[in-house]
Kinemage of the C-alpha trace (Angstrom):
@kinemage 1
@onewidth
@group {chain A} dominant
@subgroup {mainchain}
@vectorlist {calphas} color= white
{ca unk a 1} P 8.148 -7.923 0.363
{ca unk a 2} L 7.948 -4.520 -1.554
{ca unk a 3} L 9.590 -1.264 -0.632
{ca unk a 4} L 8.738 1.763 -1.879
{ca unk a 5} L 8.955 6.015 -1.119
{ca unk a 6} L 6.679 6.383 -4.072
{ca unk a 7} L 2.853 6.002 -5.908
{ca unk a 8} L 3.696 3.784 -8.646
{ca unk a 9} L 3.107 5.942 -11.078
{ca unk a 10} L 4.580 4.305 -14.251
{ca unk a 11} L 4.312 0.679 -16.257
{ca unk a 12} L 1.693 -1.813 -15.291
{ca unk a 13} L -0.979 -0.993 -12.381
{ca unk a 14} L -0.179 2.419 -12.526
{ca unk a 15} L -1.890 4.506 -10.236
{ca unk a 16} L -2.583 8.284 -10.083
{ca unk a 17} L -2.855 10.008 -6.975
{ca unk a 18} L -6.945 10.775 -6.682
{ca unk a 19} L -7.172 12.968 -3.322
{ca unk a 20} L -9.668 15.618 -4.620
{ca unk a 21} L -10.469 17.718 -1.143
{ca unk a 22} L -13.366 18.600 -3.680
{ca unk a 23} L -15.032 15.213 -3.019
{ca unk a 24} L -15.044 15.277 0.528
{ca unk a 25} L -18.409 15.379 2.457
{ca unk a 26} L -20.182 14.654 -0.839
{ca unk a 27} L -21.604 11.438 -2.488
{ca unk a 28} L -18.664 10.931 -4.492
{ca unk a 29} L -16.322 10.571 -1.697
{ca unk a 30} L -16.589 6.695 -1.442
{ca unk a 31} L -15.200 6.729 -4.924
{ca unk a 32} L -12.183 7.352 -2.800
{ca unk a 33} L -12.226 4.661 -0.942
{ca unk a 34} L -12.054 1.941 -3.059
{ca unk a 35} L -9.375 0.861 -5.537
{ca unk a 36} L -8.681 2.652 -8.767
{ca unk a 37} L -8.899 -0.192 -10.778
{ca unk a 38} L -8.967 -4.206 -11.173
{ca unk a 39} L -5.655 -4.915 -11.846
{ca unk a 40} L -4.113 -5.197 -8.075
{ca unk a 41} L -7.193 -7.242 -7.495
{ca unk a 42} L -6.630 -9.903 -10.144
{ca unk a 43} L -3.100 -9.694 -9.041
{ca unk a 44} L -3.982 -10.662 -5.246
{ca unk a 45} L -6.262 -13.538 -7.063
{ca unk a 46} L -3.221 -14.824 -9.041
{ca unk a 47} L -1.058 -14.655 -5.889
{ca unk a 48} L -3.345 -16.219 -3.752
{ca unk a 49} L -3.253 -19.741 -6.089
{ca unk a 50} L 0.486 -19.611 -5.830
{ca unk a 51} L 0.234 -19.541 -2.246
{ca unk a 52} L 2.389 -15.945 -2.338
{ca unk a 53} L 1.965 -13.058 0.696
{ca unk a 54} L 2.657 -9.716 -0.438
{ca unk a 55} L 3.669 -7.579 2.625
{ca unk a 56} L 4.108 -3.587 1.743
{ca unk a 57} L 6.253 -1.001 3.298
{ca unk a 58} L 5.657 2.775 2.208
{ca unk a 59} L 8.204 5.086 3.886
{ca unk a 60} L 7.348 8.381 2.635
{ca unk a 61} L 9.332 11.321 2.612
{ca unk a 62} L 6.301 13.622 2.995
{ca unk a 63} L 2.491 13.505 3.479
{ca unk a 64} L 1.879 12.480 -0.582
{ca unk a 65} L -0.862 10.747 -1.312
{ca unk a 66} L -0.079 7.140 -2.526
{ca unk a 67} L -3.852 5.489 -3.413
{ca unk a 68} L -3.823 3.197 -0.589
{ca unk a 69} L -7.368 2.259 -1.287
{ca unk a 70} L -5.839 0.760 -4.768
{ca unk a 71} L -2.476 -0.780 -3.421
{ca unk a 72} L -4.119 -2.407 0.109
{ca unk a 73} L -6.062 -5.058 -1.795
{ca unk a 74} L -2.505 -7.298 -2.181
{ca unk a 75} L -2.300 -7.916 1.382
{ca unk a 76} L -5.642 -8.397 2.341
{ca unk a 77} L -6.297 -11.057 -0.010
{ca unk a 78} L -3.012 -12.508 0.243
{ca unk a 79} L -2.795 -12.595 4.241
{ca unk a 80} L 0.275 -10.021 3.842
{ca unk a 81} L 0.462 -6.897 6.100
{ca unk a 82} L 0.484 -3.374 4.849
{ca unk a 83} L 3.051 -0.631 6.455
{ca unk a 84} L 2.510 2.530 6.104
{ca unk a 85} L 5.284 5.447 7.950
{ca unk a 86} L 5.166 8.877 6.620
{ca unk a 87} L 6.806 10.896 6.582
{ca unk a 88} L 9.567 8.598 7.296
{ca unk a 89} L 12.684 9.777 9.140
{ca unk a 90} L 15.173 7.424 10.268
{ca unk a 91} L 15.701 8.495 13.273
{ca unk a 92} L 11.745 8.321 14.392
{ca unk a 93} L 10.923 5.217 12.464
{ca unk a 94} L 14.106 3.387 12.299
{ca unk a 95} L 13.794 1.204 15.411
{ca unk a 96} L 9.782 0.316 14.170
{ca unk a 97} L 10.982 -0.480 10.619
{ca unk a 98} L 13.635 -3.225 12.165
{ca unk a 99} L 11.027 -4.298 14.379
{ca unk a 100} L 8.809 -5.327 11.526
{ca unk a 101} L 11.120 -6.543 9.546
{ca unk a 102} L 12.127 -8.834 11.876
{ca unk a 103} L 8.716 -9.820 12.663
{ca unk a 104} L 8.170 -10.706 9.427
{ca unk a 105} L 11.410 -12.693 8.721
{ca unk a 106} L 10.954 -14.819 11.822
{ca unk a 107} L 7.106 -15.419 12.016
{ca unk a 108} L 5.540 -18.735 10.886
């Protein structure tokens, strides 16, 4: 399970946020759509032969972008779930986050 608030911007697999409104409606706008790089998919690969699920939770604070193209490849190869809630305020998301939390601590 990974929490974060924030694009991992630093250190290994870093990602840069790569919303260009420039690119929309144009031939370059699947470039957006796909992951930045290779590294989150060899990471998936190498989690997959340890038999490891990665499941994400992104609370944001505000609308930032935060590559999900790039970062969604972990759980779909690894059968973990991706959760997205932004922007996150306790009192709106609080009773969803327990709810999949629990879900995921008491599931098979």
């Amino acid at each position: 399970m990974v929490f974060a608030t924030n694009i991992h911007s630093i250190g290994l697999g870093s990602l840069a946020t790569r919303d260009d409104p420039k690119l929309y409606n144009t031939d370059k706008e699947k470039t957006l759509l796909g992951p930045a790089n290779e590294h989150y998919t060899k990471l998936g690969q190498e989690c997959v032969q340890q038999r490891i699920a990665i499941d994400l939770y992104y609370a944001l604070n505000s609308y930032k972008s935060i590559d999900l193209a790039s970062i969604a490849v972990l759980p779909g190869l690894t059968g973990g779930d991706l959760n997205y809630l932004s922007p996150f305020d306790i009192t709106k998301h609080g009773e969803k986050l327990h709810y999949l939390l629990f879900r995921a601590l008491t599931r098979n």
